[in-house]
N, C-alpha and C positions, 0 to 999 in steps of 0.2 A: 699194772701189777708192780705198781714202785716197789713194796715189801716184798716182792719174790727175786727182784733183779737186788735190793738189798742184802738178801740173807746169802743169794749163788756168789754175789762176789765178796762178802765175807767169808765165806766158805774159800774158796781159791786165795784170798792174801791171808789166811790163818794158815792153809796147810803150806804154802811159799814160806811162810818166814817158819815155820816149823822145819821145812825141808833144809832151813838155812844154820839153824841151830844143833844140826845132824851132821854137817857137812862135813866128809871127810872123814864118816862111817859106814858101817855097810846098813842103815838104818835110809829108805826113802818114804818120803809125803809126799802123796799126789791128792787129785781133785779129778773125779770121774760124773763126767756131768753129762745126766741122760736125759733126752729128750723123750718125745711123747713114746711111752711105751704101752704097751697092751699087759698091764698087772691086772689082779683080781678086780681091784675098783671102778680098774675102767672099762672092762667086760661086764659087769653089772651093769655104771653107768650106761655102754653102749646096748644094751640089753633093754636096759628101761626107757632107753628114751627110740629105741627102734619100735615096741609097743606102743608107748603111747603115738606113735608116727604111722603107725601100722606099715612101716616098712623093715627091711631085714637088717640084720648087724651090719654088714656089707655094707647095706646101702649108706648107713650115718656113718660107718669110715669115711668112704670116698667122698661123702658131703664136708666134713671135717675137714679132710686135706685139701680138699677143693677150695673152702671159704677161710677156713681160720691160719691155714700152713700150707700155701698153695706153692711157698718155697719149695718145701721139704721135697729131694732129692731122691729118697725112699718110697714118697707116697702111699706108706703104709705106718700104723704105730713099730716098734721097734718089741722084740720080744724080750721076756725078761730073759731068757738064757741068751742074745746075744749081749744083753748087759751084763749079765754073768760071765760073758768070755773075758770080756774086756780087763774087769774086775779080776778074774783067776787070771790074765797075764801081767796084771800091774802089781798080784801078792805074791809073782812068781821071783825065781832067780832070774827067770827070761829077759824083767824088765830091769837091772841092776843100774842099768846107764839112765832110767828114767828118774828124775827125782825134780821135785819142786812144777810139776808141770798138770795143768789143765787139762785133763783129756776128753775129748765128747764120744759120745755115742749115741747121736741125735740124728742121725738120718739122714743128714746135710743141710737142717733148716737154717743155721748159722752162716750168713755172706761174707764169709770172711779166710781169708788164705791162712792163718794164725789163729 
């Protein structure tokens, strides 16, 4: 998925050098990068392919995290409203000190301390 890891880190050195062009206003750019979450698509997705499997939603979670992200820390997808928290503290005043920075909220599929 060359094109996907192309387009995430262009996404993070646009809103970096945006954050950079701001500096020394109360204006920040972040990059809020979410991992596998449970939106509408991928509840159908999981939906249609537990049918044709004749097994439950349930079941192709756990198969998914098991084979494809057996990383993942969470071992479940990520809900949109915890990606919504994320999101409403980085448009808050809360986050004033955050600026120019990559934020995940992936689950912990990412090995990496930074």
């Amino acid at each position: 998925m060359i094109h996907y890891g192309v387009t995430k880190t262009m996404q993070v050195a646009l809103a970096r050098g945006l954050a950079e062009t701001t500096a020394g206003t109360a204006v920040t750019v972040n990059s809020v990068l979410a991992g596998p979450t449970r939106s509408e698509g991928v509840e159908k997705f999981i939906a249609d392919m537990a049918g044709t499997k004749n097994v439950t939603p349930g079941d192709i979670e756990k198969e998914f995290f098991r084979t494809a992200r057996p990383g993942s820390l969470l071992q479940r997808f990520a809900t949109t409203d915890e990606v919504a928290a994320l999101v409403t503290f980085v448009a808050s005043p809360l986050s004033s000190a955050t600026n120019g920075a990559a934020l995940r909220v992936e689950g912990g599929i990412v090995h990496s301390i930074f």
